[in-house]
N, C-alpha and C positions, 0 to 999 in steps of 0.2 A: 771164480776162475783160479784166486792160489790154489784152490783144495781140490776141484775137482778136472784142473786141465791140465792134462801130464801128458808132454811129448813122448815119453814110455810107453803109455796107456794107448796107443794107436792100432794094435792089434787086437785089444780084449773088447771083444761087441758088447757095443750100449754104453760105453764111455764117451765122456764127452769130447774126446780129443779124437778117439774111431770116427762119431758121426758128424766131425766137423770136417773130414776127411770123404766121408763117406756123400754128401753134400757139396763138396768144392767151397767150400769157403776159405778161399783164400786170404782175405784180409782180415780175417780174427786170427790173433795170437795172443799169445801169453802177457805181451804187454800193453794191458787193456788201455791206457793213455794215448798211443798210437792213433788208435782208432776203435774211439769207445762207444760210439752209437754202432757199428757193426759187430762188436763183444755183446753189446746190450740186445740189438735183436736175435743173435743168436741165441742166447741166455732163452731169451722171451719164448724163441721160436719151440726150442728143444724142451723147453717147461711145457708148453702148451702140449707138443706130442705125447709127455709120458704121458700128463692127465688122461691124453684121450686113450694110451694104451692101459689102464689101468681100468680104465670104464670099460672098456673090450674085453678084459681079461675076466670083471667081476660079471660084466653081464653074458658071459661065454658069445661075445661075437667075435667071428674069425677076422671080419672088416667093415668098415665102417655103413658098407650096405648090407650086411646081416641084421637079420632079424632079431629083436634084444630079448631074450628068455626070461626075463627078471618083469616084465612088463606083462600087466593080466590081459589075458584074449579082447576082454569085452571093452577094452578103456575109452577106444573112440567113442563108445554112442555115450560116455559121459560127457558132465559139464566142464566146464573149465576149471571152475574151483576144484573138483576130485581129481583135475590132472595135475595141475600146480600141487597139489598133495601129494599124488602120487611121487609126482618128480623129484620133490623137495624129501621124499622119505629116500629115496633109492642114490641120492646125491650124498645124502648126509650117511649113509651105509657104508658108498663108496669112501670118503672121505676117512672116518672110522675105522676102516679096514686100513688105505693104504698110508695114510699122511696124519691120525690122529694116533696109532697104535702104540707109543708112546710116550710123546709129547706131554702128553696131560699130567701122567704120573713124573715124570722128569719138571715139569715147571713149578710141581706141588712141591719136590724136593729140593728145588732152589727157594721159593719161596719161605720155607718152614725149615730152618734146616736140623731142626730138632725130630723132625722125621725121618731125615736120610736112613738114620739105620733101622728104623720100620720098615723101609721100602725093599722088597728085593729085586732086585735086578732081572729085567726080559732077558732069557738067554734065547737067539736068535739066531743058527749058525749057519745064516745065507748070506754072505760082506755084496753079491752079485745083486740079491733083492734090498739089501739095507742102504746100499750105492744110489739105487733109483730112485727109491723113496725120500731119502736124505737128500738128492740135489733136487728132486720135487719142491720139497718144503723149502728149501731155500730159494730156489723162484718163484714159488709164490708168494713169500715173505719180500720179496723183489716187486713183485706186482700188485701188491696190497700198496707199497708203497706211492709206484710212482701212479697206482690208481687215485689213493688219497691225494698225494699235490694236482693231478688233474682236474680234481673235482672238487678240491677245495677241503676237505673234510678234516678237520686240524684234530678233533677226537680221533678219528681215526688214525690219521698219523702219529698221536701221542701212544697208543697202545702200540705200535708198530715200532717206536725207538725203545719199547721193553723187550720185546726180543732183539732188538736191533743192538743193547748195552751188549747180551752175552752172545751174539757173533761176533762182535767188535772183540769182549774180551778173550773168547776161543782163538781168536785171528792176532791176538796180541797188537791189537791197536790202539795202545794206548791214547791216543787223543781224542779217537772219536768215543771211544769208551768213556772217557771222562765229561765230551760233550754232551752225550748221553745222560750220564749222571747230573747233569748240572739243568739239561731241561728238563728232567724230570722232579727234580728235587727244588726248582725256582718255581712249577706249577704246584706242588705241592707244599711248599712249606714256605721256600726264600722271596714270595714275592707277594705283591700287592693284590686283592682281589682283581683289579684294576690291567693291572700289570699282565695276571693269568689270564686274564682274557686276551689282549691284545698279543702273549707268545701265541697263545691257542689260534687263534683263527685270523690271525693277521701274518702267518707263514704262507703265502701267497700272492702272486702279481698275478693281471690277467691283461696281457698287452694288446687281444685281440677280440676281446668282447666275445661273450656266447659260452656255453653251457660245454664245460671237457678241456678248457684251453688256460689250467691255472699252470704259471710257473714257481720253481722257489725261488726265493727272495735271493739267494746267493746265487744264483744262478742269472738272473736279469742283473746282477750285479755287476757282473763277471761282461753281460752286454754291451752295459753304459762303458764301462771300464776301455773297452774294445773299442767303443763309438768313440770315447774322449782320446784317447791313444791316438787314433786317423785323423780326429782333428787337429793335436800337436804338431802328429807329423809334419802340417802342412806349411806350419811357421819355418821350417828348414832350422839353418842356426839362430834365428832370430826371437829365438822363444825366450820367457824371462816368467818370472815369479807371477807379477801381475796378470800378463797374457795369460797362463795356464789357468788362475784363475778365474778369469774372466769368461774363460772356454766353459768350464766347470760351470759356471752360475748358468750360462746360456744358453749351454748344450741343449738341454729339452726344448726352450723357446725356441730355439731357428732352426729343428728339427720337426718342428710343427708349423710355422712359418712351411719351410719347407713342403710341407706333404700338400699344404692348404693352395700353396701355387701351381704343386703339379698338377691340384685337381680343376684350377682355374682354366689351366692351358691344355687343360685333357690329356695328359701326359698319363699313360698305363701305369697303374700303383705294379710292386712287384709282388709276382704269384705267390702266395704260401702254400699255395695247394701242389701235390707230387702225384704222378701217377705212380701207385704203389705195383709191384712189382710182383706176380702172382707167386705164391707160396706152394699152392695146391701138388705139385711134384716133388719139393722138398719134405715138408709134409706127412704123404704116404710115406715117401722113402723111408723116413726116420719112422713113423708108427711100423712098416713094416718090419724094420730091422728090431724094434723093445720088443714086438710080438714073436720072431720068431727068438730072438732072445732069453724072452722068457724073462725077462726081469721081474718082472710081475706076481711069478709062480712062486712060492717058498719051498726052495729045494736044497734043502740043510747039506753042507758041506762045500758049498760052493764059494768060491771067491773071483776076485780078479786080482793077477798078481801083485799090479800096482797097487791096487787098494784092497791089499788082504785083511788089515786092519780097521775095516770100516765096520762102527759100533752102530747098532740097531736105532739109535736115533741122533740127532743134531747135536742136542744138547745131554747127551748119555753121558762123555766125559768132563763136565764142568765141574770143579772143586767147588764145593759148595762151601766150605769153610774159607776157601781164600776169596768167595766175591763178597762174603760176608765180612772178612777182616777186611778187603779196601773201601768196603761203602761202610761201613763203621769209621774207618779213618777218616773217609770224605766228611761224613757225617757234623765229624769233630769238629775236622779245621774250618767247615763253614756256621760249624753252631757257634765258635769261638771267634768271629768278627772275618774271618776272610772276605777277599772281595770276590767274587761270583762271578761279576760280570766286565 
């Protein structure tokens, strides 16, 4: 949302700030805190449409009930495994073409940085197709994420806070960049075999039983926090040290006390379930606007005013000598006894 939502940007089609407009979504703004499960499904919603404008674009269908040309005549009377193959080639094409194009050699040049000046630079002079692709990859670097805490997958989310250090550092946030740094370098080096296990795959609560429904731990945190908070309140001025305490130790206890009586006296638990809210017109609308857009197409010389300086990939402008001077410094102060944690 800082980088690519610009109340400027409301004229120039296939910007995020046009099709948030173009949509009516009134309650996403600029200040994601506000109201940030509504920034967050937007996010979600407008990642999902490029994908599929990008799969439109590569398999030349006009919409989404065209016929796909990339696909061989005969594939029905095959088995399932030759179509899973088939799928799994034409995805991984897709991919390759629009959101791997140059990720790969940009992360080789962070990684090694004694190759930087081997590498030459993509020159790419579309900032209109480099815009799309670029806030792509960063929604689904977004969805990768909150797919791992759902599912629980703490490997997975460990790869994911490595690109996640140099968004932080591009976005000049220093603390979560440093947070970054520290679980990566505490599974690596600063911790106990013991210890790595337990960051790894004990970054999740599951409050509701079943398979899709992990939370993060700082986040159920932030719950209790909320729970204990209403229970304070209720002492009026009569709260004192001990009381608060006592809340605190108990809270979970007569919180389950609790549930165990409603369900004695048949009292209705409350709904988690929401009837979601059909997308299907949203949707089109925004795949037809990237299609006739053209975001997709590489048609050198184009920009959008606002984002004229939009470089062919995420991480195209990252100083590779300066993330390697602060993780060297890191390095130091915690090879040299700092506390970590």
């Amino acid at each position: 949302m800082d980088k690519y939502f610009k109340p400027e940007s409301c004229r120039e089609q296939g910007t995020l700030y046009q099709l948030k407009n173009l949509v009516n979504r009134r309650n996403v703004s600029k200040n994601v805190s506000s109201n940030y499960h509504a920034a967050s499904e937007f996010i979600d919603l407008v990642t999902d449409c490029h994908v599929i404008a990008a799969c439109l674009e590569y398999c030349g269908m006009g919409n989404l009930e065209s016929q796909c040309k990339k696909i061989p005549t005969a594939l029905h009377l095959a088995d399932s495994t030759v179509k899973r193959r088939v799928l799994r080639h034409l995805v991984g094409e897709i991919v390759d073409t629009f959101f791997l194009n140059a990720i790969t050699i940009n992360v080789d040049r962070i990684e090694d940085p004694a190759s930087d000046m081997d590498v030459a630079p993509i020159a790419q002079d579309d900032a209109v197709y480099n815009y799309a692709t670029n806030f792509t990859k960063l929604g689904l670097l977004r969805k990768v994420a909150v797919n791992a805490t759902r599912y629980g997958d703490g490997n997975r989310m460990l790869r994911h806070w490595k690109y996640a250090m140099l968004v932080y550092h591009q976005g000049h946030k220093i603390k979560y960049r440093l947070e970054s740094f520290l679980l990566l370098a505490g599974v690596n080096a600063l911790l106990t075999p013991r210890q790595k296990h337990q960051v790894i795959h004990n970054r999740f609560i599951n409050l509701r039983g079943g398979e899709g429904h992990n939370l993060d731990g700082d986040y159920v945190m932030e719950l209790l926090n909320r729970y204990a908070k209403s229970r304070i309140k209720l002492l009026g001025p009569n709260h004192n040290e001990t009381c608060v305490e006592r809340i605190g130790k108990t809270m979970m206890f007569c919180h389950e006390i609790q549930d165990k009586l409603e369900q004695q006296i048949s009292v209705a638990p409350l709904s988690r379930k929401h009837t979601p809210q059909s997308l299907h017109h949203d949707r089109n609308t925004i795949i037809q606007q990237l299609k006739n857009s053209c975001v997709f197409q590489l048609i050198p010389g184009r920009s959008h005013q606002t984002f004229s300086m939009e470089n062919v990939d995420i991480f195209s402008n990252v100083d590779v000598q300066e993330v390697h001077k602060w993780l060297n410094q890191k390095k130091r102060e915690y090879s040299f006894g700092k506390n970590a944690f």
